[in-house]
Gaussian input, Z-matrix of N, CA and C with variables (Angstrom, degrees):
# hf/3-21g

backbone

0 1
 N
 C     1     B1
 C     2     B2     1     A1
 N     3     B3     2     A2     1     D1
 C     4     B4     3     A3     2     D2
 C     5     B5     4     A4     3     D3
 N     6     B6     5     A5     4     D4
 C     7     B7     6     A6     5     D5
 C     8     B8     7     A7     6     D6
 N     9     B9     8     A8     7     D7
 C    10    B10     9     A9     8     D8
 C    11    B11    10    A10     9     D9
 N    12    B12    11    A11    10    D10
 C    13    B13    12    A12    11    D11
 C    14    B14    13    A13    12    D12
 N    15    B15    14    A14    13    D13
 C    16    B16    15    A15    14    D14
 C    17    B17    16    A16    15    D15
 N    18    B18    17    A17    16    D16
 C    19    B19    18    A18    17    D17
 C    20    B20    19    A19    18    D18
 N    21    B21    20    A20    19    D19
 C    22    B22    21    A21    20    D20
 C    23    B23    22    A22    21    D21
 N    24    B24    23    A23    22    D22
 C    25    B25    24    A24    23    D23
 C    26    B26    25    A25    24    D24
 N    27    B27    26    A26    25    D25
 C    28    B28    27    A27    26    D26
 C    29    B29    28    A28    27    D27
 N    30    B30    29    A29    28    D28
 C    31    B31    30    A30    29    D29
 C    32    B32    31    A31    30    D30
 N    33    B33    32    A32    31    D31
 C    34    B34    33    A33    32    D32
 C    35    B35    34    A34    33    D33
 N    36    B36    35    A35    34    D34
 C    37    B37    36    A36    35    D35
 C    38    B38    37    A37    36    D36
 N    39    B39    38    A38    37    D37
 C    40    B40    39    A39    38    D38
 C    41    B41    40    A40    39    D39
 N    42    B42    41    A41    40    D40
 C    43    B43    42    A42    41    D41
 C    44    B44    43    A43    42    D42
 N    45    B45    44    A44    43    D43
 C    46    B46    45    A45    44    D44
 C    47    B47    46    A46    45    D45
 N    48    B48    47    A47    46    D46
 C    49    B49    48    A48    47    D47
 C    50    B50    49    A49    48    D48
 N    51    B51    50    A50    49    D49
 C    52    B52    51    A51    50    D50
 C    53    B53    52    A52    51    D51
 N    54    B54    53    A53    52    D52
 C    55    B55    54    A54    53    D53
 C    56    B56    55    A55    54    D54
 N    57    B57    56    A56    55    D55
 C    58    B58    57    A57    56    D56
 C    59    B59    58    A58    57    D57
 N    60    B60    59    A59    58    D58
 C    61    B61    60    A60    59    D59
 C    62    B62    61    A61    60    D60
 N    63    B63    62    A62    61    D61
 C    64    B64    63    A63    62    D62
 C    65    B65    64    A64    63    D63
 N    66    B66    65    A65    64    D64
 C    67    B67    66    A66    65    D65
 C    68    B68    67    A67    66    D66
 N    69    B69    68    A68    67    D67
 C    70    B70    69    A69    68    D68
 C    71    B71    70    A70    69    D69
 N    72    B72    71    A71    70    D70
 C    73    B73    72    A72    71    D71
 C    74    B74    73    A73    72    D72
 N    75    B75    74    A74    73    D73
 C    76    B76    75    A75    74    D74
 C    77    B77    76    A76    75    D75
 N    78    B78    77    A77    76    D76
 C    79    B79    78    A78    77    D77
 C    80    B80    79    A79    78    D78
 N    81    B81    80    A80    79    D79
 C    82    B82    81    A81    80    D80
 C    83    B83    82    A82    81    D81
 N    84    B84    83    A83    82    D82
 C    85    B85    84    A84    83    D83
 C    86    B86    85    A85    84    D84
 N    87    B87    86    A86    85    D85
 C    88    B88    87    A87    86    D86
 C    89    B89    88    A88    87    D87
 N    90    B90    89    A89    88    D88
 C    91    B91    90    A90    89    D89
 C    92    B92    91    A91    90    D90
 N    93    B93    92    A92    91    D91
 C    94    B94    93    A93    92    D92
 C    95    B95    94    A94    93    D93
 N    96    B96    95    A95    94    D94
 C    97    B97    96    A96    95    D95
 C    98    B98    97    A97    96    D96
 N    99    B99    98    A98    97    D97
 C   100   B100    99    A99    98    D98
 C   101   B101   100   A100    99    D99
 N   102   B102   101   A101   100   D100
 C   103   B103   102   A102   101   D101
 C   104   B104   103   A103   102   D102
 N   105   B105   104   A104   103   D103
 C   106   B106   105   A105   104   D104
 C   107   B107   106   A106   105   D105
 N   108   B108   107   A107   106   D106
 C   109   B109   108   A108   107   D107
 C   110   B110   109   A109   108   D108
 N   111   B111   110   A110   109   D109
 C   112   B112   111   A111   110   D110
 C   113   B113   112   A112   111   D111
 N   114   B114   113   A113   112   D112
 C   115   B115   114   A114   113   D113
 C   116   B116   115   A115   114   D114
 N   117   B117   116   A116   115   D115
 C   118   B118   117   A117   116   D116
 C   119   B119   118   A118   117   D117
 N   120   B120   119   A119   118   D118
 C   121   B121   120   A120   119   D119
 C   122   B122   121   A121   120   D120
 N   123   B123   122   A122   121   D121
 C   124   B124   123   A123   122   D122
 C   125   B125   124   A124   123   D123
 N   126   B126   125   A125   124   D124
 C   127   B127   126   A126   125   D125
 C   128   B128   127   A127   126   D126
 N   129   B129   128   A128   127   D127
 C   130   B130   129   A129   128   D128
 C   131   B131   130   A130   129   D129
 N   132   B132   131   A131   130   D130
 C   133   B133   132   A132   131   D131
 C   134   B134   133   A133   132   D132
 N   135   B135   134   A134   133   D133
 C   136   B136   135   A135   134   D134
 C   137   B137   136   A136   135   D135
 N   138   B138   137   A137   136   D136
 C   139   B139   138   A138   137   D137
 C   140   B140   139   A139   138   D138
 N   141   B141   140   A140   139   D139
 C   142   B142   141   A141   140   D140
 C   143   B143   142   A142   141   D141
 N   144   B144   143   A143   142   D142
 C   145   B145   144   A144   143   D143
 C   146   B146   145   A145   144   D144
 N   147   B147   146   A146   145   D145
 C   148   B148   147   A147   146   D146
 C   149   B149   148   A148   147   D147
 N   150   B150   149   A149   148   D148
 C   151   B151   150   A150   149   D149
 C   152   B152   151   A151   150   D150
 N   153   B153   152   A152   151   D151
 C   154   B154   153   A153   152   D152
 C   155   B155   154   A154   153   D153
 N   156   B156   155   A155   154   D154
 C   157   B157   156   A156   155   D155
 C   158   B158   157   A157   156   D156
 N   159   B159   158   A158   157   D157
 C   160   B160   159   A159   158   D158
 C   161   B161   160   A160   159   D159
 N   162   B162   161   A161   160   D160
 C   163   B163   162   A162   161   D161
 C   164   B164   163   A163   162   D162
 N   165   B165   164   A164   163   D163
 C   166   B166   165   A165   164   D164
 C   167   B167   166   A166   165   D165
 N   168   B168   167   A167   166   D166
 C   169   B169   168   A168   167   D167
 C   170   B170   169   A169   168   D168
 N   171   B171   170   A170   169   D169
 C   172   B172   171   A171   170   D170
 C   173   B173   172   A172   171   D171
 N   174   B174   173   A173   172   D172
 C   175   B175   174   A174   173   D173
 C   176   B176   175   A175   174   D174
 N   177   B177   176   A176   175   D175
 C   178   B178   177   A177   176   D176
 C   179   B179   178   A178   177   D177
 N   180   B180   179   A179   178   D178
 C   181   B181   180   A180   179   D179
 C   182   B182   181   A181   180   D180
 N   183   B183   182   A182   181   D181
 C   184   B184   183   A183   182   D182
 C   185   B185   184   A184   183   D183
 N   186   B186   185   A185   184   D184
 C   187   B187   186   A186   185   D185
 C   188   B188   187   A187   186   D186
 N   189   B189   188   A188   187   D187
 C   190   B190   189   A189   188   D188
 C   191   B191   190   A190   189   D189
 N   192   B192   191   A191   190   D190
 C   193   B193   192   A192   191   D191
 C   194   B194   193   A193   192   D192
 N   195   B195   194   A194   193   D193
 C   196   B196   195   A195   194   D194
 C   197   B197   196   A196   195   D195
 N   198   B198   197   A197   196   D196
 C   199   B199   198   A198   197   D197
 C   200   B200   199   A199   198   D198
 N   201   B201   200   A200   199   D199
 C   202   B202   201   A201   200   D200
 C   203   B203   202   A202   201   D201
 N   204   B204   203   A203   202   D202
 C   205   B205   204   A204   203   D203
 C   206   B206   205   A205   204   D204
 N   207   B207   206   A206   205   D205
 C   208   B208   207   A207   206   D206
 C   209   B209   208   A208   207   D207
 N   210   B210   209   A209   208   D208
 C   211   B211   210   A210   209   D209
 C   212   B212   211   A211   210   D210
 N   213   B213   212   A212   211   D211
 C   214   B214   213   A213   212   D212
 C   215   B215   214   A214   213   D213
 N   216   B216   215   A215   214   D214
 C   217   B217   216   A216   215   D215
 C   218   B218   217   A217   216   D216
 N   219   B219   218   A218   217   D217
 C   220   B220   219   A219   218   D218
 C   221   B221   220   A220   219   D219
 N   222   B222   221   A221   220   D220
 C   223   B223   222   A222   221   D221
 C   224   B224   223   A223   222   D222
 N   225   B225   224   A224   223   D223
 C   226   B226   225   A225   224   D224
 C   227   B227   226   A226   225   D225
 N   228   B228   227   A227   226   D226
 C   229   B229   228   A228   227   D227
 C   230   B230   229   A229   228   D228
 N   231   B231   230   A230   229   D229
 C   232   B232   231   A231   230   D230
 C   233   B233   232   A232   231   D231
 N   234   B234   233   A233   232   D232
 C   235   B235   234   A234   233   D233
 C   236   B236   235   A235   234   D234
 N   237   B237   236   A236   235   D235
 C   238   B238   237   A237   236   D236
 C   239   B239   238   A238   237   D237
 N   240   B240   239   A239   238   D238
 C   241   B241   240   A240   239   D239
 C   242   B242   241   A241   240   D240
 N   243   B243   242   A242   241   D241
 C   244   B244   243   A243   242   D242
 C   245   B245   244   A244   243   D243
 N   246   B246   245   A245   244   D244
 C   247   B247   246   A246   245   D245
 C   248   B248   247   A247   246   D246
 N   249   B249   248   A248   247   D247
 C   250   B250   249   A249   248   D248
 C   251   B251   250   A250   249   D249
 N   252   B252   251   A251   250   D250
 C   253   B253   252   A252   251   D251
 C   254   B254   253   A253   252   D252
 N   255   B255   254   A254   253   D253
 C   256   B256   255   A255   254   D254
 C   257   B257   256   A256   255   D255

   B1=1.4586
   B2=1.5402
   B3=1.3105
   B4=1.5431
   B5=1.3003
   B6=1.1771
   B7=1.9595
   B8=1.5419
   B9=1.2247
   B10=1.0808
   B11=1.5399
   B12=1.2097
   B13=0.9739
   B14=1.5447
   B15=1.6057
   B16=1.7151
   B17=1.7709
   B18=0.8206
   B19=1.7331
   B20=1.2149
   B21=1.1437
   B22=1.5262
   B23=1.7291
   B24=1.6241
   B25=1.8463
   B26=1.8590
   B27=1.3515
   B28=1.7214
   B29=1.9321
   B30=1.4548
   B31=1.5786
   B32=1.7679
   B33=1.2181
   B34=1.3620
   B35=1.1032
   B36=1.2150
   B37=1.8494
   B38=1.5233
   B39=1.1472
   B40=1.9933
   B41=1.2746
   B42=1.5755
   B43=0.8872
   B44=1.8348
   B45=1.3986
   B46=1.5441
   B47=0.9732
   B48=1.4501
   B49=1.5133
   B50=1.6971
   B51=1.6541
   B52=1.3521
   B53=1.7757
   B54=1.4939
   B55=1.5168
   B56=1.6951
   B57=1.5376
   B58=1.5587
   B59=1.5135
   B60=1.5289
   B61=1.6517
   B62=1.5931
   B63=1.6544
   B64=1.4855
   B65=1.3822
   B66=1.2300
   B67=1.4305
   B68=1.4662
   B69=1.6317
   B70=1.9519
   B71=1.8849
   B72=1.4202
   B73=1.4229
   B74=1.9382
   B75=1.5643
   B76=1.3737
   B77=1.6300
   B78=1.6579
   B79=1.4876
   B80=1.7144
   B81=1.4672
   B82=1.1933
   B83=1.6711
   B84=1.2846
   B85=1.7312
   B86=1.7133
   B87=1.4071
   B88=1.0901
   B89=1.6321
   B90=1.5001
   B91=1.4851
   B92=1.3333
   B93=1.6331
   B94=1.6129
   B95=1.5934
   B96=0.9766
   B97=1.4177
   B98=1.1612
   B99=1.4166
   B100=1.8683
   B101=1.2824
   B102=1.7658
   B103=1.6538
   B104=1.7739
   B105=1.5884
   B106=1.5709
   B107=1.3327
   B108=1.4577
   B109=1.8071
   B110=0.9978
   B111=1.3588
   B112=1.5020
   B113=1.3587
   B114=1.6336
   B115=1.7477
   B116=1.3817
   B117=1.5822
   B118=1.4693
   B119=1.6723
   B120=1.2477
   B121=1.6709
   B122=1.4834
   B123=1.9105
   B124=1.0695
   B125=1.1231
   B126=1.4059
   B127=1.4674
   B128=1.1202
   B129=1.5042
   B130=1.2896
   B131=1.7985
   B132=1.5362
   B133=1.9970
   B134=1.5373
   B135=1.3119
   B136=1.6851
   B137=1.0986
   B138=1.1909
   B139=2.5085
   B140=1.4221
   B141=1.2575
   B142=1.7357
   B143=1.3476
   B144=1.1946
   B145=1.3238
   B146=1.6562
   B147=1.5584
   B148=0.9647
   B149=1.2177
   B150=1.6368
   B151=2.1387
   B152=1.9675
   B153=1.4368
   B154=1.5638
   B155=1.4749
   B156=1.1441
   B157=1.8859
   B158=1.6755
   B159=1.2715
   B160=1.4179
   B161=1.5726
   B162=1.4680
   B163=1.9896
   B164=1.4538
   B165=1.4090
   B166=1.0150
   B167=1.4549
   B168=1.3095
   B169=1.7392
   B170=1.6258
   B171=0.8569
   B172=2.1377
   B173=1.9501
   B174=1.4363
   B175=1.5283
   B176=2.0160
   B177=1.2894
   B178=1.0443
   B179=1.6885
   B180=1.5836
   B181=2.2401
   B182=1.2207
   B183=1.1915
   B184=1.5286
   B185=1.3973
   B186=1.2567
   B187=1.8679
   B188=1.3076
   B189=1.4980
   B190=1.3736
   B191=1.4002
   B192=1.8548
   B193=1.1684
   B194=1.5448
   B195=1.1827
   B196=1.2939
   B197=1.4339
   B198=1.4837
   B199=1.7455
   B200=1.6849
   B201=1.0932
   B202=1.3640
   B203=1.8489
   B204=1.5218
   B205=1.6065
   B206=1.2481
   B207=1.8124
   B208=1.7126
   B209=1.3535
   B210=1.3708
   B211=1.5281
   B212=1.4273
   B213=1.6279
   B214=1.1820
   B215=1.7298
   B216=2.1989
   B217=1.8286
   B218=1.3388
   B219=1.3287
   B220=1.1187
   B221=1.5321
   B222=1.5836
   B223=1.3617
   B224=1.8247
   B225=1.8317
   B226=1.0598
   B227=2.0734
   B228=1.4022
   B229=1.2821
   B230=1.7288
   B231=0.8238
   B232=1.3128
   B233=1.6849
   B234=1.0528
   B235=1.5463
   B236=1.8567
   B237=1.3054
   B238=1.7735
   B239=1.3154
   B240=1.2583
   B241=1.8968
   B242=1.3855
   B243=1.6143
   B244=1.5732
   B245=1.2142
   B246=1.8121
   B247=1.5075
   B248=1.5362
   B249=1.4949
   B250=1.4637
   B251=1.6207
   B252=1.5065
   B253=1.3994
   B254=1.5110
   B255=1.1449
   B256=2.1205
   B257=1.1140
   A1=109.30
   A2=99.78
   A3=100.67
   A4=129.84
   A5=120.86
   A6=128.96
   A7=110.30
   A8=112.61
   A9=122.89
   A10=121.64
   A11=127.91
   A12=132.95
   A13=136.26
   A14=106.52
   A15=136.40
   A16=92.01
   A17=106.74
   A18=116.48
   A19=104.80
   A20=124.68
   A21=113.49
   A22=103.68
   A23=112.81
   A24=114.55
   A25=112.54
   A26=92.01
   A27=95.94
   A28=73.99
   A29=127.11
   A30=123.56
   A31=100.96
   A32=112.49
   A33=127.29
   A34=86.57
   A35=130.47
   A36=125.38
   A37=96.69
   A38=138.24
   A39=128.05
   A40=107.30
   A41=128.87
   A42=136.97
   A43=141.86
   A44=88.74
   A45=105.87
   A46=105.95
   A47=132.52
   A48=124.30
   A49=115.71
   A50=97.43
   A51=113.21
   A52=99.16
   A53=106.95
   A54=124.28
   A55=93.34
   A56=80.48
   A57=100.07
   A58=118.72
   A59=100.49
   A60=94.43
   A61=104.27
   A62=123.55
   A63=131.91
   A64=107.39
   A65=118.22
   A66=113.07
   A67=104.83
   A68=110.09
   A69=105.75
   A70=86.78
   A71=100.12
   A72=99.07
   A73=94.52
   A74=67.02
   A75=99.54
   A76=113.30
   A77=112.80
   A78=110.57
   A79=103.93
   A80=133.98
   A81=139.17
   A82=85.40
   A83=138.55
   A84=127.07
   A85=97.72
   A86=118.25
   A87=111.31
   A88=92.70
   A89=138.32
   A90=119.88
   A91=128.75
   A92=117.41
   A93=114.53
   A94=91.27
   A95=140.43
   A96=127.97
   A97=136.16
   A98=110.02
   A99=95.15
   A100=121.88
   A101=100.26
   A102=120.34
   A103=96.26
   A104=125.80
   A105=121.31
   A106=97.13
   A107=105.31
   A108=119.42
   A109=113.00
   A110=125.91
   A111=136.42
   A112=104.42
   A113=117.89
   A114=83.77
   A115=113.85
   A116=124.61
   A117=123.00
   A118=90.12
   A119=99.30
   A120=109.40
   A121=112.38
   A122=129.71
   A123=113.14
   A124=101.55
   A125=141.20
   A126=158.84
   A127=117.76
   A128=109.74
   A129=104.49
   A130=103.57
   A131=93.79
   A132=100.03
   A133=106.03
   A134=90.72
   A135=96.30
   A136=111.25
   A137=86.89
   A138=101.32
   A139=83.56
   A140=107.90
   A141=136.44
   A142=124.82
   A143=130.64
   A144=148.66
   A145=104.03
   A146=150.73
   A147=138.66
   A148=127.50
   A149=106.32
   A150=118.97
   A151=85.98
   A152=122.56
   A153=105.14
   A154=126.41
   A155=111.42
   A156=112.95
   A157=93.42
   A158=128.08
   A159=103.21
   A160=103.14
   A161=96.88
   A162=108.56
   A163=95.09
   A164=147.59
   A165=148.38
   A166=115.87
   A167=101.36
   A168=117.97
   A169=124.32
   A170=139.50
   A171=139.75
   A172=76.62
   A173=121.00
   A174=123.79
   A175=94.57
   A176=109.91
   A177=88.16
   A178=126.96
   A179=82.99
   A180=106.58
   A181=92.52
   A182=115.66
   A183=126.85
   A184=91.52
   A185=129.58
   A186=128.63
   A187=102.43
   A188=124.41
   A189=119.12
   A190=112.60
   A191=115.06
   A192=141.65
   A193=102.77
   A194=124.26
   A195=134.10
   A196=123.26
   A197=102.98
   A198=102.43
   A199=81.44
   A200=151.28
   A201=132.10
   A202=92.92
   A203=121.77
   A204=104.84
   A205=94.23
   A206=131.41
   A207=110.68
   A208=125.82
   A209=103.21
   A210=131.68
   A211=110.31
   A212=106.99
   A213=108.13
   A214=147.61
   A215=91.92
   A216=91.88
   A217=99.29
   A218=146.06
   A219=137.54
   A220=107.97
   A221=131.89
   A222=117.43
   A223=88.83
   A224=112.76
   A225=112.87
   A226=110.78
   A227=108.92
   A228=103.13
   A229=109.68
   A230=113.80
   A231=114.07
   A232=119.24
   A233=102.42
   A234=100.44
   A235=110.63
   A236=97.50
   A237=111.00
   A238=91.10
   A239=114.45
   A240=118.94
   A241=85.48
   A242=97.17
   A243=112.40
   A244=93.09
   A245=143.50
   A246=109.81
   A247=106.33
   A248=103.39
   A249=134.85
   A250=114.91
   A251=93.48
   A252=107.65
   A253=125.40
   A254=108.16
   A255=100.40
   A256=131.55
   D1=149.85
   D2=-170.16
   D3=-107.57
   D4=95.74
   D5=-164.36
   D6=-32.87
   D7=145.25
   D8=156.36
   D9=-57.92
   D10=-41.99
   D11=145.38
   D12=-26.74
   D13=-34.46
   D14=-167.58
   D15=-97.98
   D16=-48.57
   D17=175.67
   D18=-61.77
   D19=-61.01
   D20=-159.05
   D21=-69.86
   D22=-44.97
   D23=166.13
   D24=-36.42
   D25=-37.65
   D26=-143.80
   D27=-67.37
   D28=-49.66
   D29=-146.51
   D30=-76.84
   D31=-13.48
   D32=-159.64
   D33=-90.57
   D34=-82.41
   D35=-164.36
   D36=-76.94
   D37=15.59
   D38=145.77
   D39=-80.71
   D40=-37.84
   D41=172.30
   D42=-64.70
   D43=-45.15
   D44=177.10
   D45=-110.17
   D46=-50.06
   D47=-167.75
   D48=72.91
   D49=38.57
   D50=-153.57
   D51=-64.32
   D52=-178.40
   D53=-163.58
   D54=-88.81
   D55=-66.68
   D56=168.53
   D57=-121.79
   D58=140.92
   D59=174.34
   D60=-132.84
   D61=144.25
   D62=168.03
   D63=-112.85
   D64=139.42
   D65=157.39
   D66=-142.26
   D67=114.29
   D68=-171.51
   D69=-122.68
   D70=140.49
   D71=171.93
   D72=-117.78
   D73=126.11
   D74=-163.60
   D75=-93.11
   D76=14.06
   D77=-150.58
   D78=-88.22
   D79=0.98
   D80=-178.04
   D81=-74.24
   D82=-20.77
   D83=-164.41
   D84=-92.08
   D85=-14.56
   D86=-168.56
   D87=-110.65
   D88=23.82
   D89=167.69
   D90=-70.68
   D91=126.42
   D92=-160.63
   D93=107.04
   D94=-30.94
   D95=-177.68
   D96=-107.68
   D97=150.21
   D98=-173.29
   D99=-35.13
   D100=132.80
   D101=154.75
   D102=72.82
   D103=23.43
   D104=162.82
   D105=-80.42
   D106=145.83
   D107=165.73
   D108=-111.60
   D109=146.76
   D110=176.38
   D111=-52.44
   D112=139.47
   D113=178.31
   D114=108.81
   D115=-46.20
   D116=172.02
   D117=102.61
   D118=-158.52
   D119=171.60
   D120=65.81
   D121=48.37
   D122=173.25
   D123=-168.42
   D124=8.28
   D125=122.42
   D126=-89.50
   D127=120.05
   D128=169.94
   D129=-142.54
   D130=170.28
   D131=170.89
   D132=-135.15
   D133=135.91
   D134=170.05
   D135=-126.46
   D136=147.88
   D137=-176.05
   D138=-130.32
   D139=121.01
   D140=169.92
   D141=-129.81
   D142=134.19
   D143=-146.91
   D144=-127.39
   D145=98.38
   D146=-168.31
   D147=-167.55
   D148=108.97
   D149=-155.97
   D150=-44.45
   D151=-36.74
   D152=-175.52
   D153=-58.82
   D154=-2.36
   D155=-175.71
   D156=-103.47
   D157=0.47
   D158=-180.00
   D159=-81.26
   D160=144.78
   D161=-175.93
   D162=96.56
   D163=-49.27
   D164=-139.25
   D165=-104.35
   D166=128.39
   D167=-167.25
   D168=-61.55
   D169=156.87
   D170=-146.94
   D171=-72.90
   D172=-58.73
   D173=-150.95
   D174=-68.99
   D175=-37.98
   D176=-165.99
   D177=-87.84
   D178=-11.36
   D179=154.89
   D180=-37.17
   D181=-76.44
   D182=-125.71
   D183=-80.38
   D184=-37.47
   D185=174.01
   D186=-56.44
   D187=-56.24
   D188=-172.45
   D189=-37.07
   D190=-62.45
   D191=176.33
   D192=-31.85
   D193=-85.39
   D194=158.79
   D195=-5.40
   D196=-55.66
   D197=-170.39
   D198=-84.55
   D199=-46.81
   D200=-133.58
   D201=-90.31
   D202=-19.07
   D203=178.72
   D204=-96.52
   D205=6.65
   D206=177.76
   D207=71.42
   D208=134.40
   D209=167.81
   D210=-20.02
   D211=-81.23
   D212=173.76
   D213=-31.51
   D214=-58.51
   D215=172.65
   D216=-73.16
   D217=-55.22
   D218=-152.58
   D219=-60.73
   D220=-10.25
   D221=-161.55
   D222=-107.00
   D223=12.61
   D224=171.99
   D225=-117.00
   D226=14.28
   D227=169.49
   D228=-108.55
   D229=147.57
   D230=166.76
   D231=-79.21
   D232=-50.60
   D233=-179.14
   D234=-143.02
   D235=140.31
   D236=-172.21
   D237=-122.49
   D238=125.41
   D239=150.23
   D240=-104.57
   D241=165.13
   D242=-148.89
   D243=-144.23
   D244=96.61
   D245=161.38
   D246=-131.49
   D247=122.38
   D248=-151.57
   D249=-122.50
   D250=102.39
   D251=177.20
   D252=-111.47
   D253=141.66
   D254=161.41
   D255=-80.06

């Protein structure tokens, strides 16, 4: 079965073809707190590296980001930190 974690990498480097890419799910720091799942898989942070964000504004990174992991996983994470460089 394939992590959410594995999903969100796999759409990120189809997408960017980043330099560097992180994806740590970080959701064991948030247990006891809104929207944690048993299990992990619902906080996460990504550090991305990608010649496509040069020219391009912090809000509209983070939309790109957004459309490229989809409607779907994203309406299954609770929380994304985002830090997005060129």
């Amino acid at each position: 079965m394939t992590t959410r974690a594995e999903k969100i990498e796999a759409a990120l480097r189809q997408a960017f073809a980043p330099r560097v890419l992180e994806v740590v799910d970080d959701s064991e720091a948030h247990r006891g707190h809104a929207g944690f799942q048993e299990g992990g898989e619902s906080h996460f942070n990504v550090f991305l590296e990608s010649e496509k964000f040069q020219g391009v504004s912090r809000i509209a990174r983070h939309r790109m980001v957004h459309d490229a992991i989809g409607k779907d996983l994203m309406s299954e994470i609770h929380a994304l930190a985002l830090t997005l460089r060129d």
